[in-house]
C-alpha positions as a Markdown table, in Angstrom:
| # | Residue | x | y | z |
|---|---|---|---|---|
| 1 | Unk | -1.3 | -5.6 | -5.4 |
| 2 | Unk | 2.2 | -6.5 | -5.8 |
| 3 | Unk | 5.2 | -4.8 | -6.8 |
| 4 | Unk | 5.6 | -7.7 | -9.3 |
| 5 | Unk | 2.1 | -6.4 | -10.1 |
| 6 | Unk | 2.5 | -3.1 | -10.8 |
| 7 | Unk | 5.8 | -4.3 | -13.2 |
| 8 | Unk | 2.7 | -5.9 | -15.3 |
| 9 | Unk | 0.8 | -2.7 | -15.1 |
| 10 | Unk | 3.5 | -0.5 | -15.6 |
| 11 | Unk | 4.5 | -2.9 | -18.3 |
| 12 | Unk | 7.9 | -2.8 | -17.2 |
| 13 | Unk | 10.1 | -5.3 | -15.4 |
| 14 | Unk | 9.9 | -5.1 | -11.5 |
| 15 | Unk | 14.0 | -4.1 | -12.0 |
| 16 | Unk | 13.1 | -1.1 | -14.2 |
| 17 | Unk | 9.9 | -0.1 | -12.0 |
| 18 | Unk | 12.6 | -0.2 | -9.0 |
| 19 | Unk | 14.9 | 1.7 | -10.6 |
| 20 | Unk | 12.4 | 4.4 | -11.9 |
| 21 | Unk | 10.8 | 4.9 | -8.7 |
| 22 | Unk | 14.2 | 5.6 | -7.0 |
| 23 | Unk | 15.3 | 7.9 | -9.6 |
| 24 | Unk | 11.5 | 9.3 | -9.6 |
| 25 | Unk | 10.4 | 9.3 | -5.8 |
| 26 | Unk | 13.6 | 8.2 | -4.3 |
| 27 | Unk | 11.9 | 5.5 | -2.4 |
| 28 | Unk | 11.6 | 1.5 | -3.3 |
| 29 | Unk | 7.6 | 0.8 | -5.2 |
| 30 | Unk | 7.2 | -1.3 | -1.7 |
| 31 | Unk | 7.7 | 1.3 | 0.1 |
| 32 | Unk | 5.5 | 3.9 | -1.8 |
| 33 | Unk | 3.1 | 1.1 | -2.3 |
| 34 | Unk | 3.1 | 0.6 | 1.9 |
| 35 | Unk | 3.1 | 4.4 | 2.3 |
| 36 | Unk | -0.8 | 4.4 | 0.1 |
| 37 | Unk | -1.8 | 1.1 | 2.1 |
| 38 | Unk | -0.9 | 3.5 | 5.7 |
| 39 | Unk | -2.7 | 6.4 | 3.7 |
| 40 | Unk | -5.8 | 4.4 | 3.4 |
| 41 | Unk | -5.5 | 2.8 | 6.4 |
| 42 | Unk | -6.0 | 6.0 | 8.1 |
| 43 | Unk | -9.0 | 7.2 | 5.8 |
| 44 | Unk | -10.8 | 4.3 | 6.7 |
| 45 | Unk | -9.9 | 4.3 | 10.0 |
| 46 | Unk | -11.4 | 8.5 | 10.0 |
| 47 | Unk | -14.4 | 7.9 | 7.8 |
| 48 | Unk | -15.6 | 4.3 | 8.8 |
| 49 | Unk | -16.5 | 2.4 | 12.0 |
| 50 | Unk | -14.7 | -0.9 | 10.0 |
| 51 | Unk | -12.8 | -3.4 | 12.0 |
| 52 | Unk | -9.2 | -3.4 | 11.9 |
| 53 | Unk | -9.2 | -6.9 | 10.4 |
| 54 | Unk | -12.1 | -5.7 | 7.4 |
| 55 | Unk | -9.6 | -2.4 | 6.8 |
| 56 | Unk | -6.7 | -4.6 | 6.6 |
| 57 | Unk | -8.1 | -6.6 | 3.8 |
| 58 | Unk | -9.0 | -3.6 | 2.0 |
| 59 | Unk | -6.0 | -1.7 | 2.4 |
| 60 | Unk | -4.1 | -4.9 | 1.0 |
| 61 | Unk | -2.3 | -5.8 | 4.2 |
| 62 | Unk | -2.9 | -9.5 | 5.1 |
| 63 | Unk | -4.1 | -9.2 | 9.0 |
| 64 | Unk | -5.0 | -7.5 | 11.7 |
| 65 | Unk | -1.9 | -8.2 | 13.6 |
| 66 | Unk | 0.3 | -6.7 | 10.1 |
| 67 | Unk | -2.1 | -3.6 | 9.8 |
| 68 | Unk | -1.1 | -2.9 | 13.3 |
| 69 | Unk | 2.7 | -3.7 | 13.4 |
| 70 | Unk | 2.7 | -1.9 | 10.1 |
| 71 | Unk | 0.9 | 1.0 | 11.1 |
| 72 | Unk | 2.8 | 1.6 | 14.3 |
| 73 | Unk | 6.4 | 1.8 | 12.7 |
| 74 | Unk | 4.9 | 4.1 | 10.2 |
| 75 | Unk | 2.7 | 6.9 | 12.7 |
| 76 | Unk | 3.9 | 5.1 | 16.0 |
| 77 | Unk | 0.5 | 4.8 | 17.2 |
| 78 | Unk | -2.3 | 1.9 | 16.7 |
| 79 | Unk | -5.2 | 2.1 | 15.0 |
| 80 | Unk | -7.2 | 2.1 | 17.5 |
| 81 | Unk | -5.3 | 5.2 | 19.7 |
| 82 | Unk | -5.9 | 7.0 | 16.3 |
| 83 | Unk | -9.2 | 6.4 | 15.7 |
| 84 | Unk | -10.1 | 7.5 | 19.1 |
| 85 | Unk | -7.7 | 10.7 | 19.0 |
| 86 | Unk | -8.9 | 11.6 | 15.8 |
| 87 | Unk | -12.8 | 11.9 | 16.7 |
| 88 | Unk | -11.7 | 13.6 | 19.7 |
| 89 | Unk | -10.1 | 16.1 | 17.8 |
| 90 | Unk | -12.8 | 16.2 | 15.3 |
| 91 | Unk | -15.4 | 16.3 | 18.4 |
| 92 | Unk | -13.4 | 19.3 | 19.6 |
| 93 | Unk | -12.9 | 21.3 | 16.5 |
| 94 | Unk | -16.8 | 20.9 | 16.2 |
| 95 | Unk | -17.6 | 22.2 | 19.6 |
| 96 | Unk | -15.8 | 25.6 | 19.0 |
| 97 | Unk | -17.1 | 25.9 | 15.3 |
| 98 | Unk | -20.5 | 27.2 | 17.3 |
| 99 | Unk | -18.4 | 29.5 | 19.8 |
């Protein structure tokens, strides 16, 4: 989805859905619209053993390579150093749930 897109949905010109979204949010619809592709970027990343390249497809993001560049200026991290630091966490915080 596009913010042209979302215009259509919204029913609105992409102008108007600019302008609402900074007087609403104060951010741009592309960057709330990145900021949800990020969010389920690192839902999938959590919840599914899905290759960086499948995620990035069905987060929206064209590639591999732009999933990671994106994904680094937004947690400055890659998805792969997240993936693996959150199931260590999650490893961890299930080892002392018995203690």
């Amino acid at each position: 989805m596009s913010v042209a897109d979302m215009a259509v949905r919204a029913r609105v010109s992409p102008r108007t859905l600019t302008r609402r979204f900074d007087e609403q949010l104060g951010i741009s619809p592309g960057r709330w619209l990145l900021d949800r592709r990020i969010a389920a970027t690192r839902t999938l990343l959590e919840e599914t053993d899905l290759p960086v390249e499948t995620i990035a497809h069905r987060v929206g993001l064209s590639s591999a390579v732009n999933l990671r560049r994106r994904f680094h200026e937004a947690l400055r991290t890659t998805p792969a150093a997240y993936r693996r630091a959150f199931r260590a966490e999650r490893a961890g915080a299930g080892a002392g749930a018995g203690s």
